[in-house]
N, C-alpha and C positions, 0 to 999 in steps of 0.2 A: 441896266445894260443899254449902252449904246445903240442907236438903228440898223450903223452896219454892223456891229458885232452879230445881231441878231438876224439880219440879214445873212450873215456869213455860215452862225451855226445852224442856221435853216435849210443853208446849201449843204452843208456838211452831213443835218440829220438825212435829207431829202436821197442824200449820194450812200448812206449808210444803209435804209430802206430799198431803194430801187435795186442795192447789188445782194442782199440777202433775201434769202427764201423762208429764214426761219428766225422771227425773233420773238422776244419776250417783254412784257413789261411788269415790272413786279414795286412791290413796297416795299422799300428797305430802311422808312422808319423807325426808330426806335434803336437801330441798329448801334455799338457805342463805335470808336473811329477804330480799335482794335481788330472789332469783328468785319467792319469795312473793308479795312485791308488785310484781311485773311480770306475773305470771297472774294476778294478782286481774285488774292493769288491763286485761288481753285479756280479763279473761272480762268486766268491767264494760263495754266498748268491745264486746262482742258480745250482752249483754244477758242476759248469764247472771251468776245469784247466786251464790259460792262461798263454802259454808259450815262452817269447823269444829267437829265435836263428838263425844262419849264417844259410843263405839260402843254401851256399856250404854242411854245417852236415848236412842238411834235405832233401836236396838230395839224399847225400850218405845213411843214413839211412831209403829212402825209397828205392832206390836201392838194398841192402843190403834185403828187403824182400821177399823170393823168390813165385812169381807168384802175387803180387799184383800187377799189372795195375797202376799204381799212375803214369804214362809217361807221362798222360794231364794236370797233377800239375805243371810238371817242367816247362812250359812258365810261368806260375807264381809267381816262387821263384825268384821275382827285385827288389830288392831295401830294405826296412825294413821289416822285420817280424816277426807277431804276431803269435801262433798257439791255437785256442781252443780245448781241448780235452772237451768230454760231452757223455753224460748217453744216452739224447733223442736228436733226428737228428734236433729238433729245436731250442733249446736251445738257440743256440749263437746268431743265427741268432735273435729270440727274444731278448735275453740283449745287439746284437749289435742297434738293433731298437730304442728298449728303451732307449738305452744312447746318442744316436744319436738326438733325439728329435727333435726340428726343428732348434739346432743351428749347425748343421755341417756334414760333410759327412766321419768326421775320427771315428772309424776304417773303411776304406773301403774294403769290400768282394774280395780277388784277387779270393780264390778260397774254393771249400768245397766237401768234400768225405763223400758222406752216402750208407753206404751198397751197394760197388762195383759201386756208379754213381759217374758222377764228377760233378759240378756245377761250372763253371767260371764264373767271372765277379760280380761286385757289384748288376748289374741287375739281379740277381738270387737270391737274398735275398727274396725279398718278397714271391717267389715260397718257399724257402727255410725255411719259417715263417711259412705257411699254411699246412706244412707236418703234421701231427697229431703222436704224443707221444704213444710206447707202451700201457701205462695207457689210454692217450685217445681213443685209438681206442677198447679194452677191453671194457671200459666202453658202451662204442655204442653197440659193439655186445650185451653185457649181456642187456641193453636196448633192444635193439631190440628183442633178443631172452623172455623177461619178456613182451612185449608189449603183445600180444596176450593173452596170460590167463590170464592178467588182465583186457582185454576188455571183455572175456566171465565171468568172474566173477564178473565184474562191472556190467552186463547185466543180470549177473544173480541173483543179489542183488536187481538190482530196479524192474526187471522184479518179482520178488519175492516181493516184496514188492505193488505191481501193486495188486499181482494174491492174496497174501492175503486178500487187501481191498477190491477186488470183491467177496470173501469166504466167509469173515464179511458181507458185507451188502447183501448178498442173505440171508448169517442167519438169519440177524438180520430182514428183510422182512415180512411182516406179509402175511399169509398165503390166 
């Protein structure tokens, strides 16, 4: 590869990083070109970018960031890799699960950054599954925050409905 190509995909990794909160770097050795692009289109189909490139540019273009912390990544840039970029901090790690199924252990998790953590290792995937999505976690609180004045007005409904039929049948009573 040419200086400025790699100069170029440097700026592109570096622009790829700085605007995501949540990526991935995984193995997807071994993988045959079938199964390549059948995770491309789960990851395309979930809204995650999956990206390959030289462990050396992804270096340099995390270095190149100035004050991001990414220095626990670098043991994990060996050998091939994959990088996912994504919306919600679970993402990958879901369509890496799911595509995973129970024939195989590629792509394997080297490493993952969400919102200033690091995550090594394949064995952090499932931690890395169970994070809950912007949207999910919204939804809980506005759940929770609706839970209560719908219990007093559930309560005030049957309760109301109690106190009427004791109102009726005192009327309706004969004297």
């Amino acid at each position: 590869m040419k200086k400025e190509l790699k100069t170029l995909e440097i700026a592109n990794l570096k622009e790829k990083f700085e605007n995501s909160n949540f990526f991935y770097i995984a193995d997807s050795a071994g993988l045959t070109v079938e199964e390549v692009n059948n995770l491309r289109a789960k990851c395309f189909e979930n809204g995650i970018e999956m990206k390959v490139a030289k462990n050396t540019l992804i270096k340099k273009a995390l270095e190149s960031i100035e004050g991001g912390g990414y220095e626990e990544i670098y043991d994990a840039l060996k050998g091939p890799t994959s990088i996912f970029f994504a919306e919600a901090a679970n993402g990958p790690a879901k369509v890496i699960t799911d595509f995973r199924g129970d024939k195989g252990e590629k792509p394997m998790l080297k490493a993952a950054y969400i919102d200033t953590d690091v995550y090594l290792g394949d064995e952090s995937l499932k931690d890395l599954k169970s994070i809950k999505s912007k949207e999910e976690l919204i939804g809980e609180i506005i759940g929770l925050l609706q839970s209560p004045p719908k219990n007093v007005i559930s309560a005030l409904k049957s309760g109301g409905g109690k106190l009427a039929g004791l109102i009726k049948t005192l009327a309706d009573r004969p004297e």
